[in-house]
N, C-alpha and C positions, 0 to 999 in steps of 0.2 A: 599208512604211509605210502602204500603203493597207491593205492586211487589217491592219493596227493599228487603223487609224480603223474597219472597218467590225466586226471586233470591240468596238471602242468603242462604235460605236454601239447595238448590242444590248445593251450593258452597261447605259445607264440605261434601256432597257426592264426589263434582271432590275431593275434598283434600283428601279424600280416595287414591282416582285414585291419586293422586298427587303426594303422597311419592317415586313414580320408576321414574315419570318426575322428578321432584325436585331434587332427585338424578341425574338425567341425566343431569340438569343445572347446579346442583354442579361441574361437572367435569371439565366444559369449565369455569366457572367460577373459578374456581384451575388454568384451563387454561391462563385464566387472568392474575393472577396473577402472575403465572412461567411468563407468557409472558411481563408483567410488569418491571420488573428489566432487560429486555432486551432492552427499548428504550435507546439510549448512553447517557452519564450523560452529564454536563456540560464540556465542553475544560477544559484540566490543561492549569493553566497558570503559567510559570515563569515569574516572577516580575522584571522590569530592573535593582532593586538592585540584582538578583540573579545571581550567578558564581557556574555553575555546569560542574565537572571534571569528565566526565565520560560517560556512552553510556546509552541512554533512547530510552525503547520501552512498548509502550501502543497498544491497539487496537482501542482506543480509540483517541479524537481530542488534540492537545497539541497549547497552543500558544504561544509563544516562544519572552520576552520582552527582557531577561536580556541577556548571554553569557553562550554558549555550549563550550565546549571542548572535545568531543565524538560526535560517530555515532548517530542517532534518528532514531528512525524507528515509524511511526504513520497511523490514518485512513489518518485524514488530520492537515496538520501542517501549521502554519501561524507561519510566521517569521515577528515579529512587525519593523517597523521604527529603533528604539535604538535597537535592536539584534542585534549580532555579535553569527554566528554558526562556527566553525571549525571543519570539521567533513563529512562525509556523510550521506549524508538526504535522506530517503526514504519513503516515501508515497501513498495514491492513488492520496491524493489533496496536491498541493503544492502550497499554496501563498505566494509570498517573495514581500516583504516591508521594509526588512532590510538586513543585510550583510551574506552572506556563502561564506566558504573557504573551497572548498573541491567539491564532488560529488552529482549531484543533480540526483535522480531518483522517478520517476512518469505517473501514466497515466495522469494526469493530472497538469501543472506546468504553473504559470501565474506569471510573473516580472510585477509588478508593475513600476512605473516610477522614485519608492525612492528604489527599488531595486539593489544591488551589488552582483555578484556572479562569485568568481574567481571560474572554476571550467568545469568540462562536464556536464553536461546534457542530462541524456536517458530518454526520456521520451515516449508517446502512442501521446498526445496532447500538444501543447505549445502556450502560449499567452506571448509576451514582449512588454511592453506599452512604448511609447516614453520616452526618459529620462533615464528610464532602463540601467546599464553598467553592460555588461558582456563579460568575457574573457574565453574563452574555447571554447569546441566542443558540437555541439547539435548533437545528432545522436535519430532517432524516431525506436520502438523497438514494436511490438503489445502486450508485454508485459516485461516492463522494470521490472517491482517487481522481475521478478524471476532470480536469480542469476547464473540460469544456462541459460537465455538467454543472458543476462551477459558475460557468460564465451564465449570464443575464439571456442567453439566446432567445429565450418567449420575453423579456421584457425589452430586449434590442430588439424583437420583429413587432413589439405592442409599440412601440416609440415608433417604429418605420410604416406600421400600418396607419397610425395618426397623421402624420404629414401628408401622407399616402391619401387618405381620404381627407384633408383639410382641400387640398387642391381639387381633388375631383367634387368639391360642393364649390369652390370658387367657379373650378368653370363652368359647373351647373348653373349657379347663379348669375354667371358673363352670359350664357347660355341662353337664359330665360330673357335678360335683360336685350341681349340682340334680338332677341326672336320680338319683344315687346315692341323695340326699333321699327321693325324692317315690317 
């Protein structure tokens, strides 16, 4: 007990010393806590009674029981069994388990086997388990999210180099044609 107390007693000399550590713990421990509200919360869920008219985006997981009728844009999105989406779906994660009607894009995209998806599909990675029915095109993209890998950019500059050289053989041919002239 006594090397307790005389332990003790050096203790409020470090707690002297303590108050600028202590302070210095406070800060990561503030850290903490900012850092806290940053683990992602639970998936939204719509409920198979729910009928939503309209476009949803989160940053966050959505799981998808009931009927979309709009775009969705999520982390990762699970389309249940009873779903029906209409719409374009976009994600990092894409589990289908139930119906889409429209555009699927994802680095990562897995048909289930109770899976329906009338639709294209851009995806980085694709998994379709047996049973799975789909009708569209798969095309793999090293980054389908971005909308301007998306866009036609080589087939707008193949269209823009075609006009691009129809003229420069017109005036080649004006070209030839004056010089035969003169």
């Amino acid at each position: 007990m006594f090397s307790k107390s005389k332990i003790n007693e050096p203790g409020p000399k470090q707690a002297e010393t303590n108050p600028a550590p202590s302070a210095a713990p406070a800060a990561p421990v503030s850290d903490y806590k900012s850092s806290a509200p940053k683990p992602k919360p639970a998936a939204s869920l719509l409920s198979s009674d729910l009928h939503v008219t309209g476009n949803v985006k989160t940053t966050g997981d959505i799981q998808v029981e009931g009927t979309v009728e709009g775009d969705i844009r999520a982390h990762l999105l699970t389309v249940g069994e009873t779903a029906t989406i209409k719409g374009e779906v976009t994600a990092d994660d894409v589990v289908i388990n139930g119906r889409i009607v429209g555009r699927v894009r994802g680095l990562k995209v897995r048909l289930t086997s109770t899976a329906r998806v009338e639709g294209d599909i851009i995806h980085k990675t694709i998994a379709i388990e047996s049973g799975a029915h789909f009708e569209g095109s798969v095309q793999r993209q090293d980054d389908p999210l971005n909308p301007g890998g998306r866009k036609s950019a080589p087939a707008s500059a193949a269209p823009a180099a075609a006009p691009a050289q129809a003229p420069s053989a017109a005036v080649q041919a004006a070209t030839a044609a004056h010089k035969a002239e003169g």
